[in-house]
C-alpha positions in Angstrom: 2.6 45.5 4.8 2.7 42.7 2.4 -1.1 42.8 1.9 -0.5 45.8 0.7 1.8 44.8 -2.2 -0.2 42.4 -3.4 -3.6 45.6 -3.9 -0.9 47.8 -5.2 0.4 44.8 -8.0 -2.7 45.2 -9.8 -1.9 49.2 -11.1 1.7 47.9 -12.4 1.1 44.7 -13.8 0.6 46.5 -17.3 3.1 48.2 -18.6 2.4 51.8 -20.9 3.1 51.3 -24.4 2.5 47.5 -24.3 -0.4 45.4 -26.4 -2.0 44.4 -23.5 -2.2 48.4 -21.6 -4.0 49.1 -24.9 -6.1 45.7 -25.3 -7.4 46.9 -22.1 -8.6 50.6 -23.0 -9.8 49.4 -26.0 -11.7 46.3 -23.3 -12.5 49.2 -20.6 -14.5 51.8 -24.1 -16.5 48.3 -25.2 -18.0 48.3 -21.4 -18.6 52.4 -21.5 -20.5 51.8 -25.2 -22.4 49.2 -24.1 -23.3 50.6 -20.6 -24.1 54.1 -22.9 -26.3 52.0 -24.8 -28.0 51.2 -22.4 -28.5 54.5 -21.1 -29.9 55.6 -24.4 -32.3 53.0 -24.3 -33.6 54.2 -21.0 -33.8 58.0 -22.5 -30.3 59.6 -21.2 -28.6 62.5 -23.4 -25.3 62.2 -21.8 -23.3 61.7 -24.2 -19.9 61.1 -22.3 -21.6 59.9 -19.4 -19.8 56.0 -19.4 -17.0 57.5 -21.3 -15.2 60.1 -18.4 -15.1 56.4 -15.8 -13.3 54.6 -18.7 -10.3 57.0 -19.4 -10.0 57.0 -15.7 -10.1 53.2 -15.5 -7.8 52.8 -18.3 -5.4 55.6 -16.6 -5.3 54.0 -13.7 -4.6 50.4 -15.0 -2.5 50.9 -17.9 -1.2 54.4 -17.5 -1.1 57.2 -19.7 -0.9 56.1 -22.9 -3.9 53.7 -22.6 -5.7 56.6 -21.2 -5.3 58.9 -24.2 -6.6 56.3 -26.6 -9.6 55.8 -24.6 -10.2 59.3 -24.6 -9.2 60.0 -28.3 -11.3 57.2 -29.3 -14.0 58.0 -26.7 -15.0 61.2 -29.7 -15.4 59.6 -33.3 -17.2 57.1 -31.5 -19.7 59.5 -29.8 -20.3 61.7 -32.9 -20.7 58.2 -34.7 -23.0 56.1 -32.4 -24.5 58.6 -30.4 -24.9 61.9 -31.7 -28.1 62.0 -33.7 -28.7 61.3 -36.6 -27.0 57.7 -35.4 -24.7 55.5 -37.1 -23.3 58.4 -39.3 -21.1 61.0 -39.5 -22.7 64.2 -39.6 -21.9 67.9 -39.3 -20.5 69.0 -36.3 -22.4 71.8 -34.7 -20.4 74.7 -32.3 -22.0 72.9 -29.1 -21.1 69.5 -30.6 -17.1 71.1 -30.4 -17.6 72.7 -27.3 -19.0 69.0 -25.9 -15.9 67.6 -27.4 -13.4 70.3 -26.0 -14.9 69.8 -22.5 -14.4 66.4 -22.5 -10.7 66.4 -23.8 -10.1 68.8 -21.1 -11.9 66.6 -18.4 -10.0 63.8 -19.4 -7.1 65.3 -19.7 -7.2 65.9 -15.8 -8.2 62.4 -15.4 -5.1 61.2 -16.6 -2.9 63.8 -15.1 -4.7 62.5 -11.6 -4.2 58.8 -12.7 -0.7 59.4 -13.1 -0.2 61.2 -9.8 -2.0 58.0 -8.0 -0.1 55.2 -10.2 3.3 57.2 -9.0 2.0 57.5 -5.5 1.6 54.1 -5.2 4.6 53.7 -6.7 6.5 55.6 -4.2 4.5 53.5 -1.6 5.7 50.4 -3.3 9.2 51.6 -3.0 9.5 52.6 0.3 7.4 49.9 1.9 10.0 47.4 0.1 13.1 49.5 1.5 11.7 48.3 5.0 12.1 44.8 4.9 
């Protein structure tokens, strides 16, 4: 039972709200830009391809908060980098919104499931400690 303590530490080490829950979405959205770089280099569209795995990994490890950053930042940084024409800000068009919408919704559920598995594990936690 102990072993499992020490797997379960790494969800709660950061806490929401803190420097370092949002250091780390901001750390988790440099490793989805540069794997969606990479991507585009090799001819993918996706657009939010790297993007859904890092709201989930920031979820997960830093907890809500964290999560809607990454996801919040996840879009100006699309339409900027990635939507064509590159590197600028240009008119939206209605699939460009509903691309956007989609993946506000997805992520939305990513966090709500994040959530449910960070308290899970919490509850875990709690009565595995209650044995001993």
């Amino acid at each position: 039972m102990r072993n499992g303590f020490s797997r379960t530490h790494l969800f709660f080490k950061l806490k929401p709200w803190s420097p370092a829950a949002f250091l780390t979405a901001l750390s988790v959205l440099a490793v989805a830009i540069g794997l969606r770089m990479l991507f585009d280099c090799l001819g993918a569209t996706l657009y939010f391809a790297t993007f859904f795995p890092a709201v989930l990994l920031a979820s997960l490890l830093a907890g809500v908060p964290a999560g809607a950053c990454a996801a919040l930042l996840s879009i100006p940084i699309v339409w900027w980098a990635f939507l064509p024409p590159v590197f600028e800000f240009s008119p939206l068009t209605p699939a460009d919104y509903r691309d956007f919408t989609t993946f506000l919704l997805g992520s939305g559920l990513l966090i709500w499931f994040a959530q449910l598995c960070r308290e899970a594990i919490m509850l875990q936690r709690i009565e595995s400690s209650s044995e001993f």
